[in-house]
C-alpha positions as CSV (number, residue, x, y, z in Angstrom):
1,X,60.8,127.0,131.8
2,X,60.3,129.0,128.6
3,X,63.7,130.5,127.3
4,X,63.2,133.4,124.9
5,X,66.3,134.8,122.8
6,X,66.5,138.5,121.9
7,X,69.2,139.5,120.0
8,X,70.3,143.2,120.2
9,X,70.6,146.1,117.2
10,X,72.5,149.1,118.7
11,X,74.4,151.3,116.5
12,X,73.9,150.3,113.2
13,X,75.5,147.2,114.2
14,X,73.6,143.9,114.5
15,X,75.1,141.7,117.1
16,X,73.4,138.4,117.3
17,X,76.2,137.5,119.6
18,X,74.7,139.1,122.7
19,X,71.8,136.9,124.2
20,X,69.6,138.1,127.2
21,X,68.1,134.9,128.8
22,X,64.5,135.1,130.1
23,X,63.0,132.7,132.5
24,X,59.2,132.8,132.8
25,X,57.5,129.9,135.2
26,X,55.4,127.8,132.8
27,X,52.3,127.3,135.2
28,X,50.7,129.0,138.7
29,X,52.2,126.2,140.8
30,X,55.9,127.4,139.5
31,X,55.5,130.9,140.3
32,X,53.8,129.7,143.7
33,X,56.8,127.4,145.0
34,X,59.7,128.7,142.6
35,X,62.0,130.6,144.8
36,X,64.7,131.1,142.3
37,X,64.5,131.6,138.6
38,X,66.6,129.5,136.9
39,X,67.8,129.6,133.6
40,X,70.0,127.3,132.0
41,X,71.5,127.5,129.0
42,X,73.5,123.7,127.3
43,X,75.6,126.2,125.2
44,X,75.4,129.5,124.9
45,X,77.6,128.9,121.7
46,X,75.2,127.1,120.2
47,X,72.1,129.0,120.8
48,X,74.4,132.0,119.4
49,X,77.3,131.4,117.4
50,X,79.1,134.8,116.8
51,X,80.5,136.1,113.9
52,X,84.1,136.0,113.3
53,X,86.4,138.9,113.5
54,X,88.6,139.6,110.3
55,X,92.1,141.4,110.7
56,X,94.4,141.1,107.4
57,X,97.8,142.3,107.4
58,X,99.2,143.1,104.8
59,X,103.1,143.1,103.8
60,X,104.4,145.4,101.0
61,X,106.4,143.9,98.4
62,X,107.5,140.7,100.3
63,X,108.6,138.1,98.0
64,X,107.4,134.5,98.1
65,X,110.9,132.8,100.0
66,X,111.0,135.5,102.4
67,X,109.1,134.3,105.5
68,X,110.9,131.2,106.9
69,X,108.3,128.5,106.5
70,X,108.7,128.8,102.8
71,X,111.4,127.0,100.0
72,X,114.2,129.3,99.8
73,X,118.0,129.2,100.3
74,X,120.9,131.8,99.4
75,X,124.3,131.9,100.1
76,X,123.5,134.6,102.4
77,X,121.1,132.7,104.3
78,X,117.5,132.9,105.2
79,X,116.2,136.2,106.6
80,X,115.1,135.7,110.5
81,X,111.0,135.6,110.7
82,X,110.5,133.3,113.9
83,X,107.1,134.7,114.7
84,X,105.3,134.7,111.0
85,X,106.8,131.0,110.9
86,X,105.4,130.3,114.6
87,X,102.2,131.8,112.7
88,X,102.7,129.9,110.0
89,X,102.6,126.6,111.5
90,X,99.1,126.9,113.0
91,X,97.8,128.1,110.0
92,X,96.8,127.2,106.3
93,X,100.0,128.0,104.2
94,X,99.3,128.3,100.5
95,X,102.3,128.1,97.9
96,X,99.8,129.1,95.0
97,X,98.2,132.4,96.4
98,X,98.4,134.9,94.3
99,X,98.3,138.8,94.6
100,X,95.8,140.8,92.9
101,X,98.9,142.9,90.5
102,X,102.0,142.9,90.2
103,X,102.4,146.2,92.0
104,X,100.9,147.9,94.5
105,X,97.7,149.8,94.2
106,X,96.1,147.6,91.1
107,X,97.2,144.6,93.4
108,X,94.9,146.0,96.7
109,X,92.0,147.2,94.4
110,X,91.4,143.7,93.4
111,X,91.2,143.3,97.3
112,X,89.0,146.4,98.1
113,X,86.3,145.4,94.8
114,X,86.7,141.3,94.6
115,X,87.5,142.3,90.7
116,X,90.5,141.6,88.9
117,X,92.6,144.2,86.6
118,X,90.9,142.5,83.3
119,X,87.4,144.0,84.5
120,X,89.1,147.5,85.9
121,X,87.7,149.0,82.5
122,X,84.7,147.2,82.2
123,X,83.7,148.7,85.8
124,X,85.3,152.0,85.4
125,X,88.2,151.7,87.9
126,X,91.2,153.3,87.6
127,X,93.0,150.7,89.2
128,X,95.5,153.3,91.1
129,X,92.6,155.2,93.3
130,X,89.2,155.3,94.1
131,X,88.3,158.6,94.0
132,X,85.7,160.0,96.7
133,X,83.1,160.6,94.2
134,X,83.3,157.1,92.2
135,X,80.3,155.0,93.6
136,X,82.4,151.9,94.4
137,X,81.5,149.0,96.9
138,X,84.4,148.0,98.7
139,X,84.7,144.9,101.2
140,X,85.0,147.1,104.2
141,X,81.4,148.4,102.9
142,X,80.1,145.1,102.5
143,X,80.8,144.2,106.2
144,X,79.6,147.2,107.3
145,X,76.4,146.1,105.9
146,X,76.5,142.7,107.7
147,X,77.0,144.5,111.0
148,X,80.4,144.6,111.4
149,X,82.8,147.1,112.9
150,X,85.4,148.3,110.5
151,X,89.2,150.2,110.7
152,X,92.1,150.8,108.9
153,X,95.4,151.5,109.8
154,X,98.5,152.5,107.9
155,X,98.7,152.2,103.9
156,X,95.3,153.0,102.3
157,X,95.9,152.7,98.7
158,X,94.4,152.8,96.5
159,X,91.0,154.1,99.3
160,X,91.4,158.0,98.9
161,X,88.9,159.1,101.7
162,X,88.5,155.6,104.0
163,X,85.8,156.5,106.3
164,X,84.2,157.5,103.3
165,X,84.5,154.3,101.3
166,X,83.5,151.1,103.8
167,X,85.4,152.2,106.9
168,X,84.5,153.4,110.3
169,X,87.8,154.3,111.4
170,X,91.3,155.5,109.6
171,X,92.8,157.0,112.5
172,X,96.6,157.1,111.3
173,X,98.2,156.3,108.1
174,X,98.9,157.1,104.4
175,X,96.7,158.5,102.0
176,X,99.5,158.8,99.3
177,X,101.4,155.9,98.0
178,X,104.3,157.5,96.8
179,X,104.1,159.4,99.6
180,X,104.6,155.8,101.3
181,X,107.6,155.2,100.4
182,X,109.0,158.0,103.0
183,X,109.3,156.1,105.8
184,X,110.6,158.7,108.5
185,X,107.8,161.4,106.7
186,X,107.0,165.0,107.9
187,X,103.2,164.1,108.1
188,X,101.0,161.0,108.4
189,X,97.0,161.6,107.9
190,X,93.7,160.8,109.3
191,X,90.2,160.7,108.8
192,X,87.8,161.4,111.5
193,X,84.5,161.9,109.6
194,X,83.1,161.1,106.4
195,X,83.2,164.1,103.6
196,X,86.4,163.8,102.3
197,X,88.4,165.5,104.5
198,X,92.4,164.1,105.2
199,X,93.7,165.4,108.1
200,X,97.4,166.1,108.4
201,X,99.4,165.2,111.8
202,X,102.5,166.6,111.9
203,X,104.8,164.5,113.2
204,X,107.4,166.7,115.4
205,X,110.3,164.0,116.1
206,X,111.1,164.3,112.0
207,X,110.5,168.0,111.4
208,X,113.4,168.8,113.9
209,X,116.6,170.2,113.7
210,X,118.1,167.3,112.9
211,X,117.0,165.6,109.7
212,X,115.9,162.3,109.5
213,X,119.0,160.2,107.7
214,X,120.1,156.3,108.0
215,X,123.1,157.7,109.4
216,X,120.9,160.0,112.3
217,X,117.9,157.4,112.4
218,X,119.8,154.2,113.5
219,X,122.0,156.6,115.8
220,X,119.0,157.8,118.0
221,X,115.9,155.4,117.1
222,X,113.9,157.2,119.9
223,X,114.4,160.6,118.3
224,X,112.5,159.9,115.0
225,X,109.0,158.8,113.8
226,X,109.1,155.5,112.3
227,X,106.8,154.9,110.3
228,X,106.3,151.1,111.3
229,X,106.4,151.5,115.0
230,X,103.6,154.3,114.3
231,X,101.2,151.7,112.3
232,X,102.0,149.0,114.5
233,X,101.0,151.3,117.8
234,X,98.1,152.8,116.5
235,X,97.0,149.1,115.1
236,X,97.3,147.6,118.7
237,X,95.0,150.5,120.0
238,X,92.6,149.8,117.3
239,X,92.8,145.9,118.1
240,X,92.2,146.5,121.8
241,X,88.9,148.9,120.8
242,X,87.7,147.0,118.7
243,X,87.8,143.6,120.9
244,X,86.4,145.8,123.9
245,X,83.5,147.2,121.9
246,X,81.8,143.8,121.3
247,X,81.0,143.4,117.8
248,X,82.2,141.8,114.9
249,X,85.0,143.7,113.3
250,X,87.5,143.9,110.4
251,X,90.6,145.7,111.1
252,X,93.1,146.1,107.4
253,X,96.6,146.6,108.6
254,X,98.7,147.7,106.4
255,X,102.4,148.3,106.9
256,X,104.8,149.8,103.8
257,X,107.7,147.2,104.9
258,X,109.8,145.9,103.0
259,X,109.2,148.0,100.1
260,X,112.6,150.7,99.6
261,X,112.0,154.0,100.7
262,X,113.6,156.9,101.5
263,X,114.5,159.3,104.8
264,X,112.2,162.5,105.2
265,X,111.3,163.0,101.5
266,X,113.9,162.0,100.2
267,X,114.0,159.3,97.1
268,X,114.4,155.6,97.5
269,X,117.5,154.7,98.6
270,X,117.2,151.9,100.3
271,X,115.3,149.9,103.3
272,X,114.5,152.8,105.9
273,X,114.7,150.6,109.6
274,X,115.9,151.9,112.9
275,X,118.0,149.2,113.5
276,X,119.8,146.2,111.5
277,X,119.3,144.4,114.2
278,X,121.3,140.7,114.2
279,X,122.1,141.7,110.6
280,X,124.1,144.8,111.7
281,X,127.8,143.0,111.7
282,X,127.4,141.2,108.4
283,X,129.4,141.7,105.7
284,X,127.0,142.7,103.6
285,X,126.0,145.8,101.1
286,X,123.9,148.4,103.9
287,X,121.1,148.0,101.7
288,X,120.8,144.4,102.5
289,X,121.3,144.4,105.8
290,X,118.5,146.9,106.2
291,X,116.2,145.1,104.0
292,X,116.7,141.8,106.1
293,X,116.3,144.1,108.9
294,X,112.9,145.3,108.0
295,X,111.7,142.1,107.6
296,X,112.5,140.7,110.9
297,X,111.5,144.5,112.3
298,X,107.7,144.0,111.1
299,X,108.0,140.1,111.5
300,X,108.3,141.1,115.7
301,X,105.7,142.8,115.3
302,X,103.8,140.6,114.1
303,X,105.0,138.3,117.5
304,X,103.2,141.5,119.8
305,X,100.4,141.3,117.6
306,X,99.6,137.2,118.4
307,X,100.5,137.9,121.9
308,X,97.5,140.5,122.0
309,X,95.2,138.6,120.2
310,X,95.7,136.1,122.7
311,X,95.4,138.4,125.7
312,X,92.1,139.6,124.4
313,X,90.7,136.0,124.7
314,X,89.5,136.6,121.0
315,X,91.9,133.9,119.0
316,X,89.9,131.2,118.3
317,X,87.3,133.4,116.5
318,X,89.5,136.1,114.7
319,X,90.5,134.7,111.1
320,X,93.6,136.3,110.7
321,X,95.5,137.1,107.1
322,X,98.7,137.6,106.5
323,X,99.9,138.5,103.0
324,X,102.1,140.2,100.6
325,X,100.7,142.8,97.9
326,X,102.8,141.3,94.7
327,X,106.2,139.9,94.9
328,X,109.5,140.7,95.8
329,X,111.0,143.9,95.2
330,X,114.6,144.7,93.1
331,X,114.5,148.9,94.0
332,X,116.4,150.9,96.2
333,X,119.5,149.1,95.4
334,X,118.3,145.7,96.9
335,X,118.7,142.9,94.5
336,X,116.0,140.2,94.8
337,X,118.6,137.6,94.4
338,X,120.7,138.6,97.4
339,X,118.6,136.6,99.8
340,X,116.3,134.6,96.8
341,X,113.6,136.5,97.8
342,X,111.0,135.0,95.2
343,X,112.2,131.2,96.3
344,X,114.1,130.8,93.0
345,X,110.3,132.0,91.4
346,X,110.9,133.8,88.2
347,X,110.7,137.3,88.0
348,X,109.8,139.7,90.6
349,X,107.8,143.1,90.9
350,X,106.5,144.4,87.7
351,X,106.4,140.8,86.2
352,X,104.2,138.5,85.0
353,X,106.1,135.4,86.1
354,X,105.1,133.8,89.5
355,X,107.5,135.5,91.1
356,X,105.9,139.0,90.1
357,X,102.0,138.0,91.6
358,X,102.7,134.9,93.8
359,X,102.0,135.6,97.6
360,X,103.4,133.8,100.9
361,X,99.4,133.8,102.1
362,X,98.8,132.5,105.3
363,X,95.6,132.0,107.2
364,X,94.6,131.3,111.1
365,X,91.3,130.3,112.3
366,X,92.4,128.4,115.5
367,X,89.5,125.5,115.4
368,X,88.5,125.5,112.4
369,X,91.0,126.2,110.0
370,X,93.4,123.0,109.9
371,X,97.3,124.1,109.8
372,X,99.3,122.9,106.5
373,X,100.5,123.3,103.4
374,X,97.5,123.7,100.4
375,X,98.1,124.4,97.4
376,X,94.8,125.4,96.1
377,X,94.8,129.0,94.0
378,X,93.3,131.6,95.2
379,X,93.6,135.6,94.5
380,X,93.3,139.1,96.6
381,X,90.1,139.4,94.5
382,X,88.4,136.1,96.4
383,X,88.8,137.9,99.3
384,X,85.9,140.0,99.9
385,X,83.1,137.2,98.6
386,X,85.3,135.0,100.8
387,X,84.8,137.3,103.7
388,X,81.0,138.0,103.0
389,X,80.4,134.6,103.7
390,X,81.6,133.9,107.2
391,X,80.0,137.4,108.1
392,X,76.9,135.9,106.4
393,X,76.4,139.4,104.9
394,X,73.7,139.4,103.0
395,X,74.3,138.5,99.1
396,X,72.0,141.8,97.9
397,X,74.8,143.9,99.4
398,X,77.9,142.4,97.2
399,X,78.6,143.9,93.8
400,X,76.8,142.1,90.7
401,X,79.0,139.9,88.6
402,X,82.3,139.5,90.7
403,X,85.3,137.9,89.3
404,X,86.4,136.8,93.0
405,X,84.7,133.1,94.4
406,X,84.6,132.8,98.0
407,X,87.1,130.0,99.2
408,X,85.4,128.9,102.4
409,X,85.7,125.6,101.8
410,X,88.7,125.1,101.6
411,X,89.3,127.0,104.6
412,X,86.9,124.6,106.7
413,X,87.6,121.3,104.7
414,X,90.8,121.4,103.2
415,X,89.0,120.7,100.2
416,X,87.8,122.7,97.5
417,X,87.1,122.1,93.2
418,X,89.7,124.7,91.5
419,X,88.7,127.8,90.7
420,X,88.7,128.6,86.5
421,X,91.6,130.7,86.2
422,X,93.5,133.7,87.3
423,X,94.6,136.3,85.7
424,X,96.9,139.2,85.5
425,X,97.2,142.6,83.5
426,X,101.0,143.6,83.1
427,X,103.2,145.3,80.2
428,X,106.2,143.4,79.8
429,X,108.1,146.9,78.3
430,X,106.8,150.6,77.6
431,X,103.7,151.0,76.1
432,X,102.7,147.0,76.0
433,X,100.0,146.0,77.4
434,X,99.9,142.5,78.1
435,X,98.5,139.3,80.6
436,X,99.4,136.0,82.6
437,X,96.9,133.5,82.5
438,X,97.2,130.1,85.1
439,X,94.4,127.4,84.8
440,X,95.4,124.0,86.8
441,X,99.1,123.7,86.6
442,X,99.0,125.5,83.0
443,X,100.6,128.7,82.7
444,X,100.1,131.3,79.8
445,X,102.1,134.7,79.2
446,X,101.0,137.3,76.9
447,X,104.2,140.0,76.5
448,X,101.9,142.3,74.9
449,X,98.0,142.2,73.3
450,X,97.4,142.2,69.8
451,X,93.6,143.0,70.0
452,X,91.9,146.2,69.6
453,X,92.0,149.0,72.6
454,X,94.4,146.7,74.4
455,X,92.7,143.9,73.8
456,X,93.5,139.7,73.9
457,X,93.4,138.5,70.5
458,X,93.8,135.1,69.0
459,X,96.9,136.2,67.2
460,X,98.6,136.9,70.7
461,X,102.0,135.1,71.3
462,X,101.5,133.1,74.1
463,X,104.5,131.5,76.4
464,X,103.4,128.3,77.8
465,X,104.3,126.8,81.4
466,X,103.8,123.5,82.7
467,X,104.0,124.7,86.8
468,X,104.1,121.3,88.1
469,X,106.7,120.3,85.8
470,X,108.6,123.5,85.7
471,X,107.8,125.5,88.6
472,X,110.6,128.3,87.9
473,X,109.2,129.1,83.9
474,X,112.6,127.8,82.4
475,X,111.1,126.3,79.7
476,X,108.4,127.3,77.0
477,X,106.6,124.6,75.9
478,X,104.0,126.6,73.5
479,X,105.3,124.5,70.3
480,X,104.4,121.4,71.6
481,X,101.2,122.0,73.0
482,X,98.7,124.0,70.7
483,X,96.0,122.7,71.9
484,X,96.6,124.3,75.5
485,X,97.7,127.4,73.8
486,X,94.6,127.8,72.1
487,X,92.6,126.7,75.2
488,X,94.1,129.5,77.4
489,X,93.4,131.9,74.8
490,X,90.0,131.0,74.2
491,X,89.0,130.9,78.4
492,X,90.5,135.2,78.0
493,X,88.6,135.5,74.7
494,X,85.1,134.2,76.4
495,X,85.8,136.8,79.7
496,X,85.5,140.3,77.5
497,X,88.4,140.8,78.9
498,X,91.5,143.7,78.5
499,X,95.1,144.0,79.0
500,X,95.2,147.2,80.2
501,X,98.5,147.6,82.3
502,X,98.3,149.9,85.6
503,X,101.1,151.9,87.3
504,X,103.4,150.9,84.2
């Protein structure tokens, strides 16, 4: 029997996962006595491995200790995530992942470009949007390219125009970032064609005679749009389309949780949720018990999201991502240390201490990706080369010169040689411009540049940390090791590299 291969192109979308098997009779005798074809195939797997799907979610201003799996403890206990730590514990857990910032849209640009915020200039980003006219290649783009199916759903920042810029579907979520922060909004958008064109959906429940308040919200969930339950439902749709349809996708889910917001435009005032949930008879400030609430809110969402996966019969090749886009937040009137949100990390949002840029990164590849702990470093900016790999996009397609390095590896092994460094752009007060620096267990912080056009310089003061030794930056050690100090300044000084701080 001859067995001949064809793989399909339909769409735009290669999909050398679909095989059509044809049996031809090798010699007259066959066709003469063979009543029945007969085509058999020792693994269809083999002949045709398909691609991986990709879905990341992505958490907003989650801190480090906040999902159960990882070291924290407070005197108020540990927030309630059951179904990231049920996650968690079939997947790769990093405690050295980092965020691409150390707030939100410089942090997801890293993600959407594979560049970190020391090159934003170099490459002409802005760092807090891509505007629809700025010729910028974006991972969704790149997996477009290697045949892939792509959507996202809620929080696009710092995309401006999605279906424009790498994706074939935004079908509900929010252009704006500030406008984010509203979590019971008047309006969510859309994008149903590429040109540029956001379109509004008014969103009824909110714009009625009774205005969306904590007070009104947790009274009569059902009554309000929430904007959570809206990104989760439209997600699941998304999911369930895009397993159905056959190809290879990505789907970028990204909720605004638990970042403080604000009721129907108003300012932020605390953790918008329509419930507190087991928290709801605590003794505690409102504001905390709806921040733990919106954690445990998403993190059950996150339960109906496995729980589809798994329906789909798509698990074992979807490589999911679950991640936070800096660290935890102290706004609203939540205080960071109510709960230990950063895991006793120092600093928080808008810092350059771990706690500012470390992420509670977690990654599933049932199969192939062995569940543990790893603490191997690797950054938002990683992503998309990481990603171009397994879709075995084609390396013409990625941007020239990326800071990111794919981490596949250490995904399949377990195993991979350290990266260089890492780096972050942050001012430590207004109008500084300044950068953290980690290579190995060797921290550097730069408070503020000394160089030309915000600019490292040589003459920088440099705080030094010893992570393994001092995990929590308690102690500067910069006057007894010079030789570090000027190590880490030299590795910035060879990058042509700024310290340009974004959303300061």
């Amino acid at each position: 029997l001859k067995l001949q291969f064809l793989y399909l192109i339909g769409h735009g979308h290669a999909t050398p996962c679909h095989v059509i098997c044809v049996c031809q009779p090798s010699t007259a005798s066959h066709r003469l006595t063979m009543r029945r074809p007969l085509c058999v195939l020792a693994s269809l797997a083999a002949a045709c491995a398909a691609k991986p799907n990709f879905v990341w979610i992505m958490l907003d201003d989650l801190g480090w200790g906040e999902i159960g799996l990882y070291p924290a403890g407070s005197a108020h206990g540990r927030i309630a995530t059951p179904n990231m730590d049920a996650f968690g514990e079939g997947a790769m857990r990093f405690s050295d992942a980092y965020a691409g910032y150390t707030v939100c849209a410089p942090s997801r640009t890293t993600l959407m470009t594979g560049r970190h915020s020391g090159e934003f200039v170099k490459y002409g980003l802005l760092g807090t949007e891509i505007p629809l006219g700025q010729k910028v290649t974006t991972i969704g783009g790149v997996l477009q390219q290697a045949g892939y199916r792509t959507a996202i759903v809620g929080k696009t920042a710092p995309l401006t125009a999605p279906v424009d810029q790498g994706f074939d579907q935004f079908p509900l979520g929010q252009i704006d970032q500030a406008a984010c922060h509203d979590m019971y909004p008047s309006t969510v958008d859309s994008q149903t064609a590429p040109g540029g064109k956001i379109d509004p959906i008014s969103l009824p429940l909110n714009n009625a005679t009774v205005v969306p308040s904590r007070k009104a919200c947790m009274a009569h969930p059902e009554a309000f749009n929430y904007t959570t339950d809206m990104f989760y439902a439209t997600g699941e749709q998304t999911l369930d389309a895009l397993a159905k349809a056959g190809d290879p996708f990505f789907l970028y889910w990204a909720f605004t949780v638990p970042h403080a917001g604000g009721w129907f435009e108003a300012e932020e005032k605390g953790n918008p949720v329509p419930t507190d949930m087991q928290y709801a008879h605590k003794k505690w400030p409102d504001v905390e018990k709806d921040h733990a609430a919106s954690v445990s809110y998403v993190d059950k969402h996150i339960g109906a999201f496995r729980a589809q996966l798994k329906a789909l019969g798509i698990e074992e090749n979807t490589v999911v991502f679950i991640a936070s886009d800096n660290g935890a937040h102290n706004e609203g009137g939540h205080d960071h240390t109510f709960f230990n949100s950063t895991g006793g990390l120092k600093g928080f949002k808008r810092s350059l201490y771990e706690g500012g840029v470390r992420s509670p990164s977690m990654v599933s590849w049932p199969g192939t990706v062995k569940p543990g702990w790893s603490n191997f470093q690797w950054t938002f900016w990683d992503v998309l080369p990481t990603l171009a790999e397994l879709a075995e996009a084609d390396p013409a397609t990625l941007p020239s010169n990326l800071d990111g390095l794919s981490f596949v590896e250490q995904l399949k092994t377990g195993s991979q040689a350290p990266r260089e460094y890492t780096f972050h752009t942050w001012g430590a007060a207004k109008g500084t411009h300044g950068y953290g620096v980690r290579q190995g267990d060797w921290k550097g912080v730069v408070k503020n540049c000394r160089g030309p056009k915000h600019t490292p310089s040589s003459k920088d003061v440099l705080e030094l940390y010893n992570l393994a030794a001092d995990p929590f930056e308690t102690n500067d050690i910069a006057s007894k090791h010079s030789q570090v100090v000027k190590h880490l300044k030299d590795v910035v000084l060879s990058k042509n590299l700024t310290c340009q701080c974004y959303q300061c």
